[in-house]
N, C-alpha and C positions, 0 to 999 in steps of 0.2 A: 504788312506784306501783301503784295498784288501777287493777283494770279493772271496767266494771259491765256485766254483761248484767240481760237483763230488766226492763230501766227504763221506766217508764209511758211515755206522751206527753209531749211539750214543756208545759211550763206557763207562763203568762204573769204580770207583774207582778200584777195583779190576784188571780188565783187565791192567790199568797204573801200578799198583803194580807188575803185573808179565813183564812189561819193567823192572822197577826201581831196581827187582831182578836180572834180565839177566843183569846188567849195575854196581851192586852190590854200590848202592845208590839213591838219589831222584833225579829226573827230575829237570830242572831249572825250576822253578814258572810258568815265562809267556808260556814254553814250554808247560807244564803239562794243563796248559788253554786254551792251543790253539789244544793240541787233542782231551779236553772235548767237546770243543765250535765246533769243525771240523772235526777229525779224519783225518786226512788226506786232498788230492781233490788238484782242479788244482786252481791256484790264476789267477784274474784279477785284477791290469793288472801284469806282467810277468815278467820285465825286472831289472836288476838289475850290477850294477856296481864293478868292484872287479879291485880295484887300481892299484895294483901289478903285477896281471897277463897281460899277453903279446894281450891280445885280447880285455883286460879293460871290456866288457861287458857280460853277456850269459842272459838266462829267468832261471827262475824257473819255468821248466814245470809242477814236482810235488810234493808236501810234500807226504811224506808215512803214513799207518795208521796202526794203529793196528788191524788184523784179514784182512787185506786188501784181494780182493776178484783178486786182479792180485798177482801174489805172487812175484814176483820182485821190488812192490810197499809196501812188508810189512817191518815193524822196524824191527822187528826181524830177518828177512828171511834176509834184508839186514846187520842188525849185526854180523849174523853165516857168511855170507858169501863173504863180500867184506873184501877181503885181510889186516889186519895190522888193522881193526877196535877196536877189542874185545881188545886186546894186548896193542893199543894205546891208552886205554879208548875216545877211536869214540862214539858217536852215530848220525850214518846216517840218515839224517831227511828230505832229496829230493835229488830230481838229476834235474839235465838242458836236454835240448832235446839232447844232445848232449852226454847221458850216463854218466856224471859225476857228483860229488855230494859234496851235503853239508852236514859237520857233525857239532854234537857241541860236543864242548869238556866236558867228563866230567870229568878228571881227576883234581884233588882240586888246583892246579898251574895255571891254565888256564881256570875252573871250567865256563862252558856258552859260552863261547867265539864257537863265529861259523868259520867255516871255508870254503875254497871251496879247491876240487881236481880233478886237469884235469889229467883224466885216461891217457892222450895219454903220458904222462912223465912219465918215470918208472925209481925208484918208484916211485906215481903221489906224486908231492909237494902239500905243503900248504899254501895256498893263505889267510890269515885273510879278512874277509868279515866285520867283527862286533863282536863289544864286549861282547852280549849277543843275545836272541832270540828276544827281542825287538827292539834293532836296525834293528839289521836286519830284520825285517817286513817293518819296518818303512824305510827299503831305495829299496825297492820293488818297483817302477815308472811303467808309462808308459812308450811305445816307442816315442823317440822323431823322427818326420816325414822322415828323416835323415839315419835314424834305421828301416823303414820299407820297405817289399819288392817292389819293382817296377814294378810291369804286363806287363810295356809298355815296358820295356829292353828288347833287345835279347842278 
């Protein structure tokens, strides 16, 4: 179970409506739930696993929100404006501390399925994380002690 701090204001049916229009259909269910319940903010705990990719691990530092008061943090801001999103039916719903992100898909082939994309690969590929929004919450962990920084290293 994740915890969110730092989550925007409450947002209203309405305000999800003018996503679902920019995206030109509905939100996946659990997604739609989880910006009523949050709107965005940063999870505890953070870390999360991606198979495929060469680094196997990153955090989700933040889900994005609607009307988000950083604007590199909003759905939108981030739909207009990360490269091949709009075109690919994206929608970017966090990035890792690391600049990169997760979308979920909504084009009806693929329709929920989230993904991750590491910017530093151009174009950045796509790494499947999980089959819908719900998984992927649910494979959100802690770090294991292994994974945490060291103080006492030089």
């Amino acid at each position: 179970m994740i915890n969110m701090t730092e989550s925007e204001r409450t947002i209203s049916e309405d305000e999800l409506s003018r996503v679902e229009e920019a995206i030109d259909g509905p939100l996946p269910k659990c997604y739609r739930a989880f910006l009523l319940a949050h709107n965005g903010g940063r999870p505890q705990p953070n870390v999360i696993d991606i198979d495929d990719w060469e680094f196997r691990t990153t955090d989700v530092n933040v889900f994005y929100a609607i009307d988000d008061s950083v604007e590199s943090c909003d759905i939108l801001w981030n739909l207009q404006n990360l490269e091949g999103c709009k075109e690919n039916k994206l929608l970017p719903i966090a990035s890792d501390s690391g600049a990169n992100s997760f979308a979920l898909v909504i084009a009806p082939e693929c329709y929920g399925q989230v993904y991750y994309f590491d910017a530093r690969e151009i174009p950045p590929r796509p790494y499947l994380v999980a089959k819908d929004f719900s998984e992927f919450l649910s494979k959100i962990r802690d770090a294991t002690p292994d994974e945490l920084p060291n103080p006492d290293a030089d």
